[in-house]
N, C-alpha and C positions, 0 to 999 in steps of 0.2 A: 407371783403368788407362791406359797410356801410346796413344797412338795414334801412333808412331811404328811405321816397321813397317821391319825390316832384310830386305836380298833378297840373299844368295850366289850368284856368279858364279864362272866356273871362271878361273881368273886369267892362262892361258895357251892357248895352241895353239888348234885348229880347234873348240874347246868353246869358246874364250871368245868366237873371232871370230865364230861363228854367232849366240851368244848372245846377244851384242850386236846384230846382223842384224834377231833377234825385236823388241824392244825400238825399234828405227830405225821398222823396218817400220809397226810400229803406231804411228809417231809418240810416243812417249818418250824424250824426250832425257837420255840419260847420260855425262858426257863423259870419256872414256878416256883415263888416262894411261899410260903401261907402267910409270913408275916406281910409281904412287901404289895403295894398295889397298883407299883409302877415295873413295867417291865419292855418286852421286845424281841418282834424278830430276829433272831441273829442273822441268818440269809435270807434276808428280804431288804426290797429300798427302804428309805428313812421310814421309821416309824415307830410309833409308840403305842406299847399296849398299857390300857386300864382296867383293873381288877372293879368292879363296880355293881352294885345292888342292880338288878336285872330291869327294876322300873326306874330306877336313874339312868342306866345307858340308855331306854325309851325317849326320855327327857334333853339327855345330852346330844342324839341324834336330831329332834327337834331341833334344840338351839346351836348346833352344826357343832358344838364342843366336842365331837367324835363326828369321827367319818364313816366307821363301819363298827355295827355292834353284834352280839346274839343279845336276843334276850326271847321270852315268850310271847306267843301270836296274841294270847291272853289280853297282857297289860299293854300293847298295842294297842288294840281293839278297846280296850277299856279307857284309851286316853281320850283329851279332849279330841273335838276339831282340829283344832289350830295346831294342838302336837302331830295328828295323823296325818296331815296333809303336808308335812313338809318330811314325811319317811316313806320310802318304798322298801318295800319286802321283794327281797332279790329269791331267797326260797326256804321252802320248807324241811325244816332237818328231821332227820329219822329218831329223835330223842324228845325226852320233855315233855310226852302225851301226857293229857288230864281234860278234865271234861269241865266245865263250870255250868255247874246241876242245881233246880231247885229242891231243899229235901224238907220235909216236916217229920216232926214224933214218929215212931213205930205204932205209940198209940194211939192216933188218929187213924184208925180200920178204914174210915169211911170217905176219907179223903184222897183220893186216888191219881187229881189230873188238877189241871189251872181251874178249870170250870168250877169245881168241888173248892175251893179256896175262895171263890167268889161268893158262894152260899155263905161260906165263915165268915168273913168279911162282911159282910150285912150283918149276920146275925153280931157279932161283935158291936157294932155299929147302935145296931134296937137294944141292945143292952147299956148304954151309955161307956162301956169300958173303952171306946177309944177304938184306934183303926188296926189293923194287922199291923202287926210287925215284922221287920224284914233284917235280921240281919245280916251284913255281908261286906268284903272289903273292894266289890265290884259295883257298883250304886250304879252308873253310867248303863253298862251292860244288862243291871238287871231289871232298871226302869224300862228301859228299849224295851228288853222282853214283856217283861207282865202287860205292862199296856196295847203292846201289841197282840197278847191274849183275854185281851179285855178287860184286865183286872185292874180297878179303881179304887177300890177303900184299902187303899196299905197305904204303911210310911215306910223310909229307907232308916234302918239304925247300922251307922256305921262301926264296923268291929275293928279291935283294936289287936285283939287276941287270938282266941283261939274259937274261930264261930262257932263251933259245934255244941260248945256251952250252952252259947243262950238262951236258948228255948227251955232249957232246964234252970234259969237261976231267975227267969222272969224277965228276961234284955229283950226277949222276943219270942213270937211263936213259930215261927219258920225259917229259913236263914238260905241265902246261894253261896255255894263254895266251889273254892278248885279241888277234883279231885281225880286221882289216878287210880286207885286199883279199890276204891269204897270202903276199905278198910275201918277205915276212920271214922267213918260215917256210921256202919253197923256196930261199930264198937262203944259209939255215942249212944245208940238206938236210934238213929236216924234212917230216913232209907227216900231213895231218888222222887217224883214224882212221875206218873208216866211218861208225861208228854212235856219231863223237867231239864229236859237236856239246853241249854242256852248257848254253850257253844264249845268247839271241840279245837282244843290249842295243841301247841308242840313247841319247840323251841324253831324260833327262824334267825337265816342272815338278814338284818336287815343294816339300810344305808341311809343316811343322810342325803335330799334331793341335791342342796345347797353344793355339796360335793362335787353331787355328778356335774353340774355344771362348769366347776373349774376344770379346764383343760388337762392341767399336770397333775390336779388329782384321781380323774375321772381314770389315767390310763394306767395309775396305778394301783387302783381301787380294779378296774379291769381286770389288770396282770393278776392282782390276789384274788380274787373269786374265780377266775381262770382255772388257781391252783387248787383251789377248795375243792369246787364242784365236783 
């Protein structure tokens, strides 16, 4: 079997630049180009690094095309079955925090919690206009939740953009988003729901299982998270 071992990187933003951080820190040199999205440790066994969209290394770990990625607990969690059961999460990095929150209008006063959505929800309903709307680019994650809060009259509208829009151009009346510091949110006129929190990410290492299995991979895949940690 091959002992080459591939490692996913997130290829942009404050996920790549930390990433790269972990990797300096512990003395592994990888040298970064912004064009290029192939690269490598220079003092480490064979291997290759990939510059890669954060929910594509999710992906490529699934189909063992990488052996070790970062990417967020987020789109993890948000993948199917059949992609989460072939990754383990080796651990949790101290970067990447952000919450994945239900939020609605600032002027909805009255709407305070899940339960209070469920009232709207009917009432939308005895109106004939049709079910809640949900927009968001987490569907999986936020089906799980609401129904687990009991909420049954919505639909999922998947966004493409930039969700905070929605609820202002008519795409939707509520929307769940990732978010770090809420900025964004009050700046839309959005704002959390109480009991909106759906789940709290960060960036992790995670591995391909299919890896750990191969003998020459597994101990080299070892050796590096050894160095990481």
């Amino acid at each position: 079997m091959s002992k080459l071992i591939k490692i996913g990187l997130p290829s942009k933003g404050r996920l790549k630049e930390e990433s790269l951080k972990i990797f300096k820190k512990n003395k592994l040199s990888i040298k970064d180009s912004k064009r290029k999205y192939l690269s490598e440790i220079k003092n480490f066994s064979t291997n290759e690094v990939i510059f890669s969209h954060a929910r594509e290394i999710v992906e490529r770990l699934a189909d063992n095309s990488l052996d070790v990625g970062i990417s967020g607990f987020d789109l993890l969690k948000e993948s199917l079955p059949g992609i989460k059961k072939n990754i383990q999460v080796f651990s949790r990095l101290n970067f990447g925090f952000a919450n994945l929150i239900v939020a609605v209008p600032n002027a909805w006063i009255d709407v305070q919690t899940i339960a209070d959505l469920e009232e709207i929800s009917f009432e939308l309903k005895d109106r004939n206009t049709g079910k809640l709307r949900v927009a968001t680019k987490y569907p999986n994650l936020t089906n799980d939740f609401l129904l687990s809060k009991g909420l049954t009259q919505y639909k999922i509208v998947n966004s493409l953009g930039s969700t905070e829009i929605y609820p202002f151009t008519n795409q939707s009346e509520i929307i769940t988003d990732i978010t770090s510091s809420g900025a964004t949110l009050k700046a839309n006129n959005l704002r959390v729901l109480k009991d909106g929190n759906i789940l709290k990410s960060s960036a992790c290492i995670l591995i391909s299982k299919k890896s750990l299995k191969d003998k020459n991979k597994n101990k080299i895949i070892t050796s590096l998270l050894k160095k990481l940690n």
